[in-house]
C-alpha positions in Angstrom: -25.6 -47.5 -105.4 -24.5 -45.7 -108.3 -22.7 -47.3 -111.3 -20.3 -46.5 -113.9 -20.2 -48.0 -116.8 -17.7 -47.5 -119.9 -17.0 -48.4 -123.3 -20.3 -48.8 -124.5 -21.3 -49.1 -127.8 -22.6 -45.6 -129.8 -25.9 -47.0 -130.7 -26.8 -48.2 -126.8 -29.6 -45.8 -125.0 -30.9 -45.2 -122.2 -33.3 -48.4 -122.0 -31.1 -50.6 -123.4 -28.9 -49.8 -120.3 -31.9 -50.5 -118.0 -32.4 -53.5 -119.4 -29.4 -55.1 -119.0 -29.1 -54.2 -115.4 -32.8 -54.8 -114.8 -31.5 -58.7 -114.7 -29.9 -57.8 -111.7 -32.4 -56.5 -109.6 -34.4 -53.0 -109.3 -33.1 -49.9 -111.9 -33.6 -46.6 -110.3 -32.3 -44.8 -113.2 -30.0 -45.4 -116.2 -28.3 -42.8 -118.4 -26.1 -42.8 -121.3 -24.0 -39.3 -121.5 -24.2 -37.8 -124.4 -22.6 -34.9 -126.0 -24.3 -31.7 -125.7 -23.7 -30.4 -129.2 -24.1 -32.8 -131.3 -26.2 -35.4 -129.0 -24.3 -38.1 -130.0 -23.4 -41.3 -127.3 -20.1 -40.3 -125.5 -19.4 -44.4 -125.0 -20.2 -44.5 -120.8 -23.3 -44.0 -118.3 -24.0 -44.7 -115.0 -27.2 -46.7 -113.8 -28.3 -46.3 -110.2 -29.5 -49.3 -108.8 -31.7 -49.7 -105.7 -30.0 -52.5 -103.8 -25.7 -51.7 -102.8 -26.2 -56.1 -103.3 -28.2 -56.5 -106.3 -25.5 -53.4 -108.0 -22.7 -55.0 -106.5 -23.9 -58.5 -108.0 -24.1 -56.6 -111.5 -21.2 -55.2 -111.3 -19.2 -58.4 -110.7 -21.0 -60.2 -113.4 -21.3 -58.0 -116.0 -17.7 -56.4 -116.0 -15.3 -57.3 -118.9 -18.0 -58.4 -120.4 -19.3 -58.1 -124.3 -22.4 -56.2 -124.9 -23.3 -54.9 -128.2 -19.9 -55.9 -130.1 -17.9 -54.0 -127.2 -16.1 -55.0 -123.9 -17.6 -52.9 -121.4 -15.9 -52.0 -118.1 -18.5 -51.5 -115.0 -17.8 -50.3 -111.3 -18.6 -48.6 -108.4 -19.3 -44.7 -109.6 -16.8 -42.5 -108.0 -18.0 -39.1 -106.4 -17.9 -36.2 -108.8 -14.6 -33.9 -107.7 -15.7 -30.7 -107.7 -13.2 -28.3 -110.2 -12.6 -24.6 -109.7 -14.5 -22.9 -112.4 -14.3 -19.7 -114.1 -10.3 -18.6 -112.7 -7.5 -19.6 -114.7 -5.2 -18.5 -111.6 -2.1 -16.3 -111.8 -1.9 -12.4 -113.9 -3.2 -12.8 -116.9 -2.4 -9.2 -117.9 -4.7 -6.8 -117.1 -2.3 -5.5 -114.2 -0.8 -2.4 -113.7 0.8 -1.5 -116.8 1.9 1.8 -115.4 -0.5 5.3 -115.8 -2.9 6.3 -118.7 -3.4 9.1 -120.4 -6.3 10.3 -118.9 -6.9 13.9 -121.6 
């Protein structure tokens, strides 16, 4: 099962978010998202957990709960909705504006 977890603290990694779960049961994988340009913490990440028990255990005990000065929210991960990319829709110019001088 894959978890989402928000409102963590800037200065929590990766293993720090393993750990925490790893009291729980068995961590597949645990990742804080960061920003890409600057590679700074964005504040949530998602831990994959072996077990749909041992994650839903976690979840229940560890949501609303401090870690790290911060209340942090935890729950099932939601799938990722998949967003149009690249087309803004509609005319953005670029139509017909009538003929062209072609000389």
């Amino acid at each position: 099962m894959n978890i989402f977890i928000s409102n963590l603290s800037f200065r929590v990694n990766d293993d720090d978010l393993a750990q925490l779960f790893e009291e729980y049961g068995q961590v597949s994988s645990a990742k804080v998202i960061t920003d890409k340009v600057t590679g700074r913490s964005r504040g949530f990440g998602f831990v994959e957990m072996a077990s749909d028990e041992e994650a839903n255990r976690a979840i229940e005990e560890l949501n609303q709960v401090e870690y790290d000065g911060r209340t942090i929210s935890v729950s099932e991960a939601k799938p990722r909705e998949d967003k149009p990319r690249g087309s803004f829709g509609g005319n953005r110019g670029g139509g017909n504006r009538g003929p062209r001088n072609r000389y």
